[in-house]
N, CA, C and O atoms as a DFTB+ gen file, in Angstrom:
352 C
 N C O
     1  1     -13.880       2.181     -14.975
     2  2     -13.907       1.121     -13.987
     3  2     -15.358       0.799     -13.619
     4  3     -16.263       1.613     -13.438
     5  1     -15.416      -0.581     -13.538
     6  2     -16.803      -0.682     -13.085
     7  2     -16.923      -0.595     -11.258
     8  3     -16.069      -0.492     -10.378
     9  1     -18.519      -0.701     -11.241
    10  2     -18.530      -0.763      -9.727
    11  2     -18.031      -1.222      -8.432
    12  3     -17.897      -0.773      -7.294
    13  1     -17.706      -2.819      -9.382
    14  2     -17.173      -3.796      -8.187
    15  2     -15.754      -3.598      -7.825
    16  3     -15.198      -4.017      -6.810
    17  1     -14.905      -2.459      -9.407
    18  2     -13.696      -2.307      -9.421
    19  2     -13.287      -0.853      -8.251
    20  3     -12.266      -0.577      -7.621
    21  1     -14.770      -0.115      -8.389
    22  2     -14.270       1.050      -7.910
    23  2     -14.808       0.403      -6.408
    24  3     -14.295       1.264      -5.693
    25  1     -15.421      -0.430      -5.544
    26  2     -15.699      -0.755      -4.517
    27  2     -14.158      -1.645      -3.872
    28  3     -13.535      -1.232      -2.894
    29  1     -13.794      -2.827      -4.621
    30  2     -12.298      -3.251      -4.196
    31  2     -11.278      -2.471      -4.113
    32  3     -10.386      -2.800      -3.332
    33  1     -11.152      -1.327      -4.835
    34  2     -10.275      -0.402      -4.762
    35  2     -10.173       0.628      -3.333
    36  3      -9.147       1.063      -2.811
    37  1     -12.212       0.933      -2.735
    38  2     -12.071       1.503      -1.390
    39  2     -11.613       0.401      -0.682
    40  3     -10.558       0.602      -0.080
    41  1     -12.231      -1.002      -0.552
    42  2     -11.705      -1.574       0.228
    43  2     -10.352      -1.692       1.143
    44  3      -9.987      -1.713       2.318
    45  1      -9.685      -1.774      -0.670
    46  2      -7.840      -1.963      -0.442
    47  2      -7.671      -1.135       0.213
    48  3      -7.445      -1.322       1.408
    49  1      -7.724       0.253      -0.409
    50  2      -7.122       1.091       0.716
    51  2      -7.349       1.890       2.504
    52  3      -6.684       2.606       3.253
    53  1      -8.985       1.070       2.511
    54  2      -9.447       0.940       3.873
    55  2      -8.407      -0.039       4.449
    56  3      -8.101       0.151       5.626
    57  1      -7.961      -0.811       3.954
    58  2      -7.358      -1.959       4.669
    59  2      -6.122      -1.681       4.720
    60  3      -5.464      -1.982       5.716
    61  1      -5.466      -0.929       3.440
    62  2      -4.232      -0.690       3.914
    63  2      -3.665       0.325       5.098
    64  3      -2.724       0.192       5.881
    65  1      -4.509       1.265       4.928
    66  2      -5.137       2.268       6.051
    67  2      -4.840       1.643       7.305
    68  3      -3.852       1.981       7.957
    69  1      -5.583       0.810       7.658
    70  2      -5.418      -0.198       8.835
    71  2      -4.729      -0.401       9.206
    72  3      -4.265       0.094      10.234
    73  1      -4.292      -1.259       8.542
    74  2      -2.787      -2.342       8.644
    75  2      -1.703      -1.228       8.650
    76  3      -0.884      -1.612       9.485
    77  1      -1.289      -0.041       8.138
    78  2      -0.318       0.727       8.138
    79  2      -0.468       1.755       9.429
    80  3       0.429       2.591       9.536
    81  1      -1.433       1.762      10.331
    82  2      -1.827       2.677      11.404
    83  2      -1.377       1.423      11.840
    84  3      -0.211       1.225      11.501
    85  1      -2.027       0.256      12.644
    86  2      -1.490      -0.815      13.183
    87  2      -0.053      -1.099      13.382
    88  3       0.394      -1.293      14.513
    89  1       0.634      -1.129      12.396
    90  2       2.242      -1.101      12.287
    91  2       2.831      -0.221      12.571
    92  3       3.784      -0.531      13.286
    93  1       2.718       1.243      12.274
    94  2       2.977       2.262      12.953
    95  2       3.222       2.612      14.472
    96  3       4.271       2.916      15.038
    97  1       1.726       2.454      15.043
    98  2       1.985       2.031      16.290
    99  2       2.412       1.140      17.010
   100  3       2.445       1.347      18.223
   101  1       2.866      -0.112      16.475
   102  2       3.786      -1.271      16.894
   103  2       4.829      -0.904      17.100
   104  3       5.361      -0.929      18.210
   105  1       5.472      -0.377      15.791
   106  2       6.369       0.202      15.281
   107  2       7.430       1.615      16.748
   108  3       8.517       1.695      17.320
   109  1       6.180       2.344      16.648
   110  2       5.961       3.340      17.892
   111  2       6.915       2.883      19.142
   112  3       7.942       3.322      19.661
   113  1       5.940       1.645      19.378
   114  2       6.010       1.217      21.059
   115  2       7.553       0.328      20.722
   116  3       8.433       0.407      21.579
   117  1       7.739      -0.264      19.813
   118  2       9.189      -1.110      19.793
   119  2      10.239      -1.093      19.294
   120  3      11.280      -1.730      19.450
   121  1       9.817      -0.070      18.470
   122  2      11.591       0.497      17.568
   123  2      12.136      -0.603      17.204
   124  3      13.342      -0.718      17.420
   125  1      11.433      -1.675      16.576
   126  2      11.846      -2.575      15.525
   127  2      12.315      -1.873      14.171
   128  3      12.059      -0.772      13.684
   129  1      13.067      -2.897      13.776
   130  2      13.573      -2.718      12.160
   131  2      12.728      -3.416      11.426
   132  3      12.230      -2.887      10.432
   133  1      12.386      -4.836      11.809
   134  2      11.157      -5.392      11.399
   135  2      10.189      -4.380      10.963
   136  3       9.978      -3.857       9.868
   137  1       9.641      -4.245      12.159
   138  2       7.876      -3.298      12.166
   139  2       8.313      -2.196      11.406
   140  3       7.336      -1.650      10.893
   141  1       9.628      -1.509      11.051
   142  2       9.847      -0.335      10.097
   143  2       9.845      -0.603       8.814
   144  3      10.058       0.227       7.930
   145  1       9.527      -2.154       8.603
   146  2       9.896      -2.549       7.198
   147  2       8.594      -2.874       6.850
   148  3       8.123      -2.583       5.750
   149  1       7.786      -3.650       8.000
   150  2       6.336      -3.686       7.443
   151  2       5.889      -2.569       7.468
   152  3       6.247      -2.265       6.330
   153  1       5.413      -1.722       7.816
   154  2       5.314      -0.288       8.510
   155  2       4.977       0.325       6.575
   156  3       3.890       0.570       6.052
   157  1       6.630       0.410       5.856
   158  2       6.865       1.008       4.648
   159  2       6.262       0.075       3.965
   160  3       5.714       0.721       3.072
   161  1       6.004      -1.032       3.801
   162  2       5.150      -1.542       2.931
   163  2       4.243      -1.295       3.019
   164  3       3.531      -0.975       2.067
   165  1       3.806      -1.350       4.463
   166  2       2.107      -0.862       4.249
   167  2       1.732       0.465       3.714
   168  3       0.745       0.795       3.057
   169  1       2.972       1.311       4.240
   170  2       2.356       2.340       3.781
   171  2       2.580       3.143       2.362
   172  3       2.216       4.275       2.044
   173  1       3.363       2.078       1.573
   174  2       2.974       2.391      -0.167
   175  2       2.172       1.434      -0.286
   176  3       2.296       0.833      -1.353
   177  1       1.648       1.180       0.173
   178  2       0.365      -0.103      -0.243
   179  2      -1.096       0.786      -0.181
   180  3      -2.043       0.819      -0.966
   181  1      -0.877       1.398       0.941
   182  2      -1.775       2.912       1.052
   183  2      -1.427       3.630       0.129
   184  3      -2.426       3.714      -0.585
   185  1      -0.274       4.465      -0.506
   186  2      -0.304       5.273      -0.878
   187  2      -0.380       4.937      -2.879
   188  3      -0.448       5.688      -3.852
   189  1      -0.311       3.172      -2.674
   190  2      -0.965       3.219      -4.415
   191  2      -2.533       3.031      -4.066
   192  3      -3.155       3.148      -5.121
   193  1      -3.442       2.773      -2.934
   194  2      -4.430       2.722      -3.000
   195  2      -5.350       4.275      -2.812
   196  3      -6.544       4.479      -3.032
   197  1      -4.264       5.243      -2.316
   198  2      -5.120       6.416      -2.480
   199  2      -4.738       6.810      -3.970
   200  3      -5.604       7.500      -4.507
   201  1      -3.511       6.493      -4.837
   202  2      -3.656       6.698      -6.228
   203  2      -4.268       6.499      -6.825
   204  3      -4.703       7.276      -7.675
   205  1      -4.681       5.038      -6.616
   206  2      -6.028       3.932      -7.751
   207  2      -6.959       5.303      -7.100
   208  3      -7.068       6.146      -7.991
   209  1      -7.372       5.568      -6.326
   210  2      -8.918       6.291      -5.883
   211  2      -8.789       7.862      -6.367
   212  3      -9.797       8.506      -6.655
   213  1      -7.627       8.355      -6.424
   214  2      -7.396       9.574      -7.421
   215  2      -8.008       9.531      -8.959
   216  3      -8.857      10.167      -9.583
   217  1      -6.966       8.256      -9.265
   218  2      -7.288       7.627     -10.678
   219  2      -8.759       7.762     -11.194
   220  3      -9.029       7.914     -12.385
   221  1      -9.788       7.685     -10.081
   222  2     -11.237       7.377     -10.383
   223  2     -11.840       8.872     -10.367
   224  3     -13.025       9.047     -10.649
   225  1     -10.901      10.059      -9.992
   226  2     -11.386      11.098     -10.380
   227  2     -10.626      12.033     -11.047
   228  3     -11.352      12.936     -11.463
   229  1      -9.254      12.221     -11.372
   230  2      -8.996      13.137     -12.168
   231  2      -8.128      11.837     -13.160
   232  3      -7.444      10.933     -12.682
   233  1      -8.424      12.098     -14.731
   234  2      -7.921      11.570     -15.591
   235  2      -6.193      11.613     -15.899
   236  3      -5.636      10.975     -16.793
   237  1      -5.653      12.357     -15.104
   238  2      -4.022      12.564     -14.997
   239  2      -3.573      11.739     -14.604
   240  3      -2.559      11.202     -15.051
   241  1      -4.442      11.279     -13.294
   242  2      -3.644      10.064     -12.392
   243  2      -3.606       8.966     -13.029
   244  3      -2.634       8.218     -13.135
   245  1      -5.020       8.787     -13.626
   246  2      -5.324       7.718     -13.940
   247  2      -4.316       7.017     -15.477
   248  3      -4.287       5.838     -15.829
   249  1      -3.535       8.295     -16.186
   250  2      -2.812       7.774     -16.769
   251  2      -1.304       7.626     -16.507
   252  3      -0.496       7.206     -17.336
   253  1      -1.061       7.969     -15.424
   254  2       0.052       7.554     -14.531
   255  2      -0.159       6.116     -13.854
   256  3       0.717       5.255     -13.935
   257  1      -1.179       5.937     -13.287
   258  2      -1.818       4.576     -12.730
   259  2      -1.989       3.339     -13.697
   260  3      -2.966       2.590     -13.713
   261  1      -0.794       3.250     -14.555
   262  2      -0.749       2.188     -15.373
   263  2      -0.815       0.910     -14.846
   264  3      -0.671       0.855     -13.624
   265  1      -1.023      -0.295     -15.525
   266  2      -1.097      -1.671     -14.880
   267  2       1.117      -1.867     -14.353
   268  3       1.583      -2.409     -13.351
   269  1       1.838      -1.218     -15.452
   270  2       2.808      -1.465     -14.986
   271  2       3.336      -0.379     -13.817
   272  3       4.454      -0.557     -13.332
   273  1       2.662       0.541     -13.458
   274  2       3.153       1.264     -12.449
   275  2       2.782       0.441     -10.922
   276  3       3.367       0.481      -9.839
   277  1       1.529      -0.318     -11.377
   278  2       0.822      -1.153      -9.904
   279  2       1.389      -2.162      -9.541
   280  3       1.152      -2.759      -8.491
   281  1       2.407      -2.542     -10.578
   282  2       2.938      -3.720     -10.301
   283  2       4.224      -3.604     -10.055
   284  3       4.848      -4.505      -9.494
   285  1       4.706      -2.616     -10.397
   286  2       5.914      -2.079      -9.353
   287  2       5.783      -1.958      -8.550
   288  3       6.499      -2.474      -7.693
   289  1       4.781      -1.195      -8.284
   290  2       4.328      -0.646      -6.331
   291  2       4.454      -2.251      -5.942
   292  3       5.355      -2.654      -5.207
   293  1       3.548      -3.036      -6.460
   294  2       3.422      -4.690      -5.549
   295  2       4.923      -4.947      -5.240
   296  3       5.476      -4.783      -4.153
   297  1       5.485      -5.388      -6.420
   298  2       6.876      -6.044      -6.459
   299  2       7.698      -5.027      -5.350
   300  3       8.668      -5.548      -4.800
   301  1       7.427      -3.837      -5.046
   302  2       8.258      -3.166      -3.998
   303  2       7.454      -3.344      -2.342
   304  3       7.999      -3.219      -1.245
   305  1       6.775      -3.496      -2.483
   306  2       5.821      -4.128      -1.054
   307  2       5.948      -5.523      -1.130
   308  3       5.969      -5.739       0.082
   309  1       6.029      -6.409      -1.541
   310  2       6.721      -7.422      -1.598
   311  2       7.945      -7.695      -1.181
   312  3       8.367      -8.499      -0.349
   313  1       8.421      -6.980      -1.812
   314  2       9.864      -7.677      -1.202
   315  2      10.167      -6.879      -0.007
   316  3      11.111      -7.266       0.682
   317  1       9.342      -5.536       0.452
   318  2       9.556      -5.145       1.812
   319  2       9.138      -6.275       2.596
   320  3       9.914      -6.933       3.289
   321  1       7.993      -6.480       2.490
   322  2       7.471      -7.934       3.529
   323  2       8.498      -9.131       3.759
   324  3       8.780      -9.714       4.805
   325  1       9.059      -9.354       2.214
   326  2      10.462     -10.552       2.805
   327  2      11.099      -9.876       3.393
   328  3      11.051     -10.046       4.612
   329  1      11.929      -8.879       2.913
   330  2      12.919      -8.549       3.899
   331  2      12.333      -8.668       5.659
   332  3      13.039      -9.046       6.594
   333  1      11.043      -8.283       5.745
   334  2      10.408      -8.012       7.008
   335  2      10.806      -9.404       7.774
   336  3      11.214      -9.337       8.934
   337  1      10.677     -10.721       7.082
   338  2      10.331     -12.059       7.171
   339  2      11.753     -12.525       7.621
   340  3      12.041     -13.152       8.640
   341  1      12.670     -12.023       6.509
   342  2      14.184     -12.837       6.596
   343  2      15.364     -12.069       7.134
   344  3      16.519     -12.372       6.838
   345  1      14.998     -10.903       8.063
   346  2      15.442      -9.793       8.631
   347  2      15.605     -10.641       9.989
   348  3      14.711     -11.385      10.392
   349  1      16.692     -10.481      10.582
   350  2      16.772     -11.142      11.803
   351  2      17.279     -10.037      13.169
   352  3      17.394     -10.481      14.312
């Protein structure tokens, strides 16, 4: 990976970091089903971004960390977020 790849990669998961502490504690204070649904997205959104950052140091992960394993993770954080959206 190059630099800019291994720098977007801390990013992501600084951010998912965020956003999944954020929801959590929403989550916390309101005992939504909503906020439990963003909540789990965010937090495999974190947990493929601490993979990608594994990936960059032991070579095991990194061949588990296929392009089609990342895009499962998306397509499953994805459609947590609709459900989040069309959840009433």
């Amino acid at each position: 990976m190059s630099d800019l790849d291994n720098a977007l990669t801390a990013w992501v998961t600084l951010f998912a970091a965020v956003m999944f502490v954020t929801a959590a504690i929403s989550w916390w204070r309101l005992r939504s089903g909503r906020l439990l649904l963003a909540t789990s997205a965010f937090g495999l959104f974190l947990a493929k971004g601490v993979l990608l950052t594994l990936a960059l140091i032991d070579p095991r992960v990194a061949r588990l960390m296929t392009p089609t394993v990342g895009l499962l993770l998306d397509t499953v954080v994805l459609a947590l977020l609709a459900l989040t959206l069309l959840r009433r």
